[in-house]
C-alpha positions as CSV (number, residue, x, y, z in Angstrom):
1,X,-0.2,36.4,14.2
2,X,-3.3,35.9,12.4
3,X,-6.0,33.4,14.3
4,X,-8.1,31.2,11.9
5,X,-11.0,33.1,13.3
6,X,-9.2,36.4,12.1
7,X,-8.6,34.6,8.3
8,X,-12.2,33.7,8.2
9,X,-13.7,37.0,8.8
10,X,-11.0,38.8,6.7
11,X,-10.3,36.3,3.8
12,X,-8.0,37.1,1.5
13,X,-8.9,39.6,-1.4
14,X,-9.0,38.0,-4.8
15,X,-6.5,40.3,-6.3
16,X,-3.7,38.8,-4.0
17,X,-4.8,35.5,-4.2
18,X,-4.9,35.3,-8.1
19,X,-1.3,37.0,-7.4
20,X,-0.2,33.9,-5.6
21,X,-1.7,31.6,-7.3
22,X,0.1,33.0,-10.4
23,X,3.5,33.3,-8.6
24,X,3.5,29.7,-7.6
25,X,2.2,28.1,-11.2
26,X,5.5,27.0,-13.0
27,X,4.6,27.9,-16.5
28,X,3.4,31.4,-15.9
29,X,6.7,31.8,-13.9
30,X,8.1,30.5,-16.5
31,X,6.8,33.1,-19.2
32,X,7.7,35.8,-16.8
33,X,11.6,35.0,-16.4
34,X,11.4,34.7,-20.4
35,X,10.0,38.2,-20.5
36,X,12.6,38.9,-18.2
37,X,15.6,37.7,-20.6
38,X,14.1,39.4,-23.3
39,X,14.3,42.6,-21.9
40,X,17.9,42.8,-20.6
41,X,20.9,40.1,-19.7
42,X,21.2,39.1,-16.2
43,X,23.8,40.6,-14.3
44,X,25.2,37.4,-13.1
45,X,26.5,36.4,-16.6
46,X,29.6,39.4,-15.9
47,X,29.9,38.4,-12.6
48,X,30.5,34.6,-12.3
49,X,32.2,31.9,-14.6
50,X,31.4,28.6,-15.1
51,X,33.3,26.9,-11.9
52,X,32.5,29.2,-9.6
53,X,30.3,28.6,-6.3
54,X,27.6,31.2,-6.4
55,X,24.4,31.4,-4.2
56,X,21.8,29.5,-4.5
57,X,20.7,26.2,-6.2
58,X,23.2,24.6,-8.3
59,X,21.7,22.8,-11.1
60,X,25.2,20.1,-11.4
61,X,25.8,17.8,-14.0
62,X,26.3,14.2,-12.6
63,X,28.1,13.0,-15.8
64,X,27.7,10.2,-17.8
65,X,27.9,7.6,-14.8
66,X,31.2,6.6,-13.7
67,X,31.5,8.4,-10.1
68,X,35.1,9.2,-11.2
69,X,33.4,11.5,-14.3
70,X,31.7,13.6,-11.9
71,X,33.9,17.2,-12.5
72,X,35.6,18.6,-8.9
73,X,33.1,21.6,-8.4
74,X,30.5,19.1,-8.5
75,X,31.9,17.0,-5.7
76,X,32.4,19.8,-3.7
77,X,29.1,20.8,-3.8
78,X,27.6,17.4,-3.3
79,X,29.2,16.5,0.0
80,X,28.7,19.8,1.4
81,X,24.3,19.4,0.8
82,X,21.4,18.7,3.0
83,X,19.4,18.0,0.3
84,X,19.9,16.3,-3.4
85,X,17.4,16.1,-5.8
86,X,18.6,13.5,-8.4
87,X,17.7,11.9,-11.6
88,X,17.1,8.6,-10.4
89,X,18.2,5.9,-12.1
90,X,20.2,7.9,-14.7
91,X,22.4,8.8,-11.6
92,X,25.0,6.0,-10.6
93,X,24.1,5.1,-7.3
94,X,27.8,4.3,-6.6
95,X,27.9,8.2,-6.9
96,X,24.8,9.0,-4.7
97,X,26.6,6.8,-2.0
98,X,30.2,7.9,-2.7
99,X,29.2,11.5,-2.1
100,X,25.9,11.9,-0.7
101,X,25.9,10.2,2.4
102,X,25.5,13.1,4.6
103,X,22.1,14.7,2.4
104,X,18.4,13.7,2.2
105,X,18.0,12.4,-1.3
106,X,15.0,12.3,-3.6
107,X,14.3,11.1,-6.8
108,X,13.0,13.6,-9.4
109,X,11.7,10.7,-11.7
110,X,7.6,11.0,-11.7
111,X,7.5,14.1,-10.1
112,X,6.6,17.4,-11.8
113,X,7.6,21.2,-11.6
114,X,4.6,21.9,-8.8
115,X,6.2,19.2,-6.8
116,X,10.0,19.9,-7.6
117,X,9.8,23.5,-7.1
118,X,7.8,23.6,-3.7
119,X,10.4,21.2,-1.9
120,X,13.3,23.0,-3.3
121,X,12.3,26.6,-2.6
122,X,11.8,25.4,0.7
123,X,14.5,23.5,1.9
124,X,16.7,26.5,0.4
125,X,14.5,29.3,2.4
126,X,14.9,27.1,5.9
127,X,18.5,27.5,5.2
128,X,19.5,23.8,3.7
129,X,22.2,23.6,1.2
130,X,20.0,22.1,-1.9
131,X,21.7,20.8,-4.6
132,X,19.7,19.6,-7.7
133,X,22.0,17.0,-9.7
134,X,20.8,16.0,-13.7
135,X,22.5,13.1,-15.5
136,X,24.8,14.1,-18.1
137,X,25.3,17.9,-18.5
138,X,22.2,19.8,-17.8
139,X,22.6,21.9,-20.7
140,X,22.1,19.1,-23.2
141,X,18.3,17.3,-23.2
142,X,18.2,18.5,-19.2
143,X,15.0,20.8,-18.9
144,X,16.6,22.5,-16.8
145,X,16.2,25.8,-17.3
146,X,12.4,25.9,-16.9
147,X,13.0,24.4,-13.4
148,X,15.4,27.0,-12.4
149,X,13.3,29.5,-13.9
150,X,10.2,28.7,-11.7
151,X,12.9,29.2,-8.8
152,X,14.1,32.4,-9.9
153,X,10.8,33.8,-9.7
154,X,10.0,32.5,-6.6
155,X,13.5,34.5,-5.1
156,X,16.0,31.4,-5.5
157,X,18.6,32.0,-6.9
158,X,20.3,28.9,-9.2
159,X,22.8,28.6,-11.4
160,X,24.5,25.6,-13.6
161,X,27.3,23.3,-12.6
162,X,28.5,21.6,-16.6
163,X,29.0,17.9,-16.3
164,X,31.0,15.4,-19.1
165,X,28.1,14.7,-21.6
166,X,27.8,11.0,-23.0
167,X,28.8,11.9,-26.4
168,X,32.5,12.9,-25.0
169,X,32.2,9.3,-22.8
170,X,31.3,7.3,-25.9
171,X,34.2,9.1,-27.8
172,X,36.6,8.3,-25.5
173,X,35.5,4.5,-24.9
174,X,35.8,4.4,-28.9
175,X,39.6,5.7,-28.6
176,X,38.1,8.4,-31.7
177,X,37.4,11.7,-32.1
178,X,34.2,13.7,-32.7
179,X,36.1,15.8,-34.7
180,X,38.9,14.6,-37.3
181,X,40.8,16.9,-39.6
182,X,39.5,16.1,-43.5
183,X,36.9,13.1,-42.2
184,X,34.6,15.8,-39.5
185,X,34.7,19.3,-38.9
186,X,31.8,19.4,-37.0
187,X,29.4,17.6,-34.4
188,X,25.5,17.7,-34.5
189,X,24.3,16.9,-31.2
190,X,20.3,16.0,-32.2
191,X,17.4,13.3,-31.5
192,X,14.8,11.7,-33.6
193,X,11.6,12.5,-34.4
194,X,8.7,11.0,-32.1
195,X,6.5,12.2,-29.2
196,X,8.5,15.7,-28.7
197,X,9.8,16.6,-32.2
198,X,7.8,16.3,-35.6
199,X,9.3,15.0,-38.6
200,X,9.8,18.9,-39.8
201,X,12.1,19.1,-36.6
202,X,14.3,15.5,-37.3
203,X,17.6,17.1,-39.2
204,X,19.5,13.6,-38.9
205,X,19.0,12.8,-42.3
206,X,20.7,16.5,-43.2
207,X,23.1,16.0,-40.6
208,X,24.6,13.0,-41.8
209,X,23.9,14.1,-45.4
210,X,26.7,16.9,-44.5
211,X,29.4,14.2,-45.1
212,X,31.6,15.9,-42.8
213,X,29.6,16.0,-39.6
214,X,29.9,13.0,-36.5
215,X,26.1,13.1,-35.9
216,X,25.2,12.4,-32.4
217,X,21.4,11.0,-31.4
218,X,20.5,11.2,-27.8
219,X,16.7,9.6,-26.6
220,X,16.7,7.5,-29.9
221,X,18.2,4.1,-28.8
222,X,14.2,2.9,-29.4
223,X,14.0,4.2,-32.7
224,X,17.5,3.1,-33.9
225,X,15.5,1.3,-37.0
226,X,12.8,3.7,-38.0
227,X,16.0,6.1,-37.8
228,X,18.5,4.2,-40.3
229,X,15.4,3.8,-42.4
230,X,14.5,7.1,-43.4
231,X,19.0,7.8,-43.7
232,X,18.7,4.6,-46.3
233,X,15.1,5.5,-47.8
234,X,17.1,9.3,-48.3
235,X,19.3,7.5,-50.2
236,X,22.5,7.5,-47.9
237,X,25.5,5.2,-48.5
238,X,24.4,2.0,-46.2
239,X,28.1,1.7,-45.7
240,X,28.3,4.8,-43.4
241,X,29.7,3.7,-39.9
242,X,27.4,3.6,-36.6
243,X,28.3,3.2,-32.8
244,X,26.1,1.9,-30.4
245,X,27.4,3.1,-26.5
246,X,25.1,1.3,-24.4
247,X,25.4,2.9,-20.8
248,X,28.5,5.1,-21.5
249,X,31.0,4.6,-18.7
250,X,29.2,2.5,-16.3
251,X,30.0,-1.3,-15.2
252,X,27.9,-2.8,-18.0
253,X,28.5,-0.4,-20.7
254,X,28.4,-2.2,-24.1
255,X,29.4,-1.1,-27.7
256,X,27.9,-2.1,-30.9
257,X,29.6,-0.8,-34.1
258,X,28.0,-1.5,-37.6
259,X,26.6,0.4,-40.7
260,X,23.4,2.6,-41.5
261,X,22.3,-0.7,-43.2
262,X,23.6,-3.2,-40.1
263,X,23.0,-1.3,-36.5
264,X,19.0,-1.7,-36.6
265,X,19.4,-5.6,-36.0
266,X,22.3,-5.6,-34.1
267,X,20.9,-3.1,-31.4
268,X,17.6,-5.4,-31.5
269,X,19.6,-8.8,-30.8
270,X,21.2,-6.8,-27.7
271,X,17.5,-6.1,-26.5
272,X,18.8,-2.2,-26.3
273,X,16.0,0.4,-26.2
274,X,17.0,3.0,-24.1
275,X,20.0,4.7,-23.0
276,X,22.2,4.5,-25.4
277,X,24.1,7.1,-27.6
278,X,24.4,6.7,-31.3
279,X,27.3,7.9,-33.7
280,X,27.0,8.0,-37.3
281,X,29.5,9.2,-39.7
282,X,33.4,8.3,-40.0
283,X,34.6,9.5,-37.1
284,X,33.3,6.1,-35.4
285,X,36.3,4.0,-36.6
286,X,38.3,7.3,-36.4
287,X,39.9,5.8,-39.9
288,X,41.2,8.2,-42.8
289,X,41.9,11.3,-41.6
290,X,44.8,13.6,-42.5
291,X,47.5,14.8,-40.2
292,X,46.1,18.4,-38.2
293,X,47.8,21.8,-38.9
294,X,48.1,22.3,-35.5
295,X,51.0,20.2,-35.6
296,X,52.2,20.4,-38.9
297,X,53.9,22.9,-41.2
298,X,51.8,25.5,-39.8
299,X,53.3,25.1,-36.4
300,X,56.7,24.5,-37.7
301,X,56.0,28.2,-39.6
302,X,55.8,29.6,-36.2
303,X,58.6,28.4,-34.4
304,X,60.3,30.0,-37.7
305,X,58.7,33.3,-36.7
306,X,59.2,32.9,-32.4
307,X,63.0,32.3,-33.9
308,X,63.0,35.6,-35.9
């Protein structure tokens, strides 16, 4: 072992130390695991399939926030950890209590990547089971991956857990579809313009101008008006339906359905500005669409052709 005496008269050279230094800054580890994925596909993608218990750090989606939306492999993998680093408030606590009991939890929320990473890599190198829990699904809006990238580097290996995503929680409390046959063939999952997008980089307006799309806003429950101005200043039809799903899933979830031309002022009486999903297009009221092919003539033509 090396005495303090022994560090003082042999420091350590520069070279190394700018090594570390690097090794242990997020964003050049960062740019290095990007280099990295660049230059070939990780291994691990041919190994493992989503549900699967790998080693290392599960990144697990929490859900939306009823406890009974978490998936199973998430459970699992909760009640077996030492250590859960969580979302804080946009994780249920009923779940945090239901399956945490047993772990040492802390709350991400003001924390950033040289505090996160730091207490993660080292609870998993002392030989804790860490698990690192995101509201939602991690893969929509998470930021995860630059976390799990700065572990990578560092020797951790992680890997993602999906979770139910509060656009498939607001569908279901609507009874509707994101998708209906001749009303929406496809689902835009997006949020407005503001501190992290430009206006370049806010497609809502060509989203909804699709016609056929169920356009989904996540982080824009504060800009619901500004939003529904531009779609009316764009010249969209004020008449287009809008849902509101205020907490999706949770005891005081609340759901506001109006127009392009109504939802501003309704979402303001409720005193709503945050976490809240919006819906626009006709898939809201899940009212006019046509009966599927899947069961229609063209399954009927293949129980023909099973009969032949």
């Amino acid at each position: 072992m090396t005495s303090n005496t022994d560090a003082k008269t042999n420091p350590e050279p520069d070279a190394e130390r700018d090594e570390r230094v690097q090794q242990r800054d997020p964003q050049a580890a960062i740019d290095a695991q990007s280099e990295h994925r660049r230059a070939e596909l990780d291994e691990r993608i041919f190994e493992h399939s989503a549900g699967d218990q790998q080693e290392g750090v599960p990144f697990v989606g929490a859900g939306p926030g009823d406890p009974r939306l978490l998936t199973v492999a998430g459970k699992e993998l909760l009640e077996a950890a030492d250590l859960v680093v969580h979302a804080g408030s946009l994780v249920n606590s009923e779940l945090l209590d239901a399956y945490c009991a047993q772990a040492d939890l802390v709350n991400s929320v003001g924390k950033d990547l040289e505090e996160l990473i730091p207490l993660m890599r080292d609870a998993y190198e002392d030989g804790e089971t860490v698990v690192r829990l995101h509201s939602g699904d991690p893969a929509i809006y998470g930021a995860a991956l630059e976390q799990m990238d700065a572990l990578e580097h560092e020797g951790v290996p992680t890997y993602f857990v999906p979770g139910v995503t509060s656009a498939f929680a607001a569908s279901a409390t609507l009874r509707t579809q994101l998708t209906l046959n001749e009303v929406a063939n496809h689902v835009a999952i997006t949020r407005p313009q503001g501190k992290t997008l430009t206006e370049d980089e806010d497609h809502i307006s060509e989203f909804v101008g699709m016609g056929d799309v169920t356009t989904c806003i996540y982080l824009g429950t504060h800009a619901v008006r500004d939003t529904m101005g531009r779609l009316l200043e764009d010249g969209h039809d004020p008449e287009t339906p809008v849902a509101v799903v205020y907490h999706a899933s949770w005891p005081d979830e609340d759901v506001i359905v109006g127009t392009i031309e109504t939802i501003a002022d309704q979402v303001e009486d409720a005193g709503y500005r945050a976490s809240a999903l919006v819906l626009i297009g006709d898939a809201v009221t899940g009212a006019g669409y046509e009966r599927s092919f899947l069961y229609g003539d063209w399954a009927n033509r293949g129980s023909e052709r099973t009969s032949d």
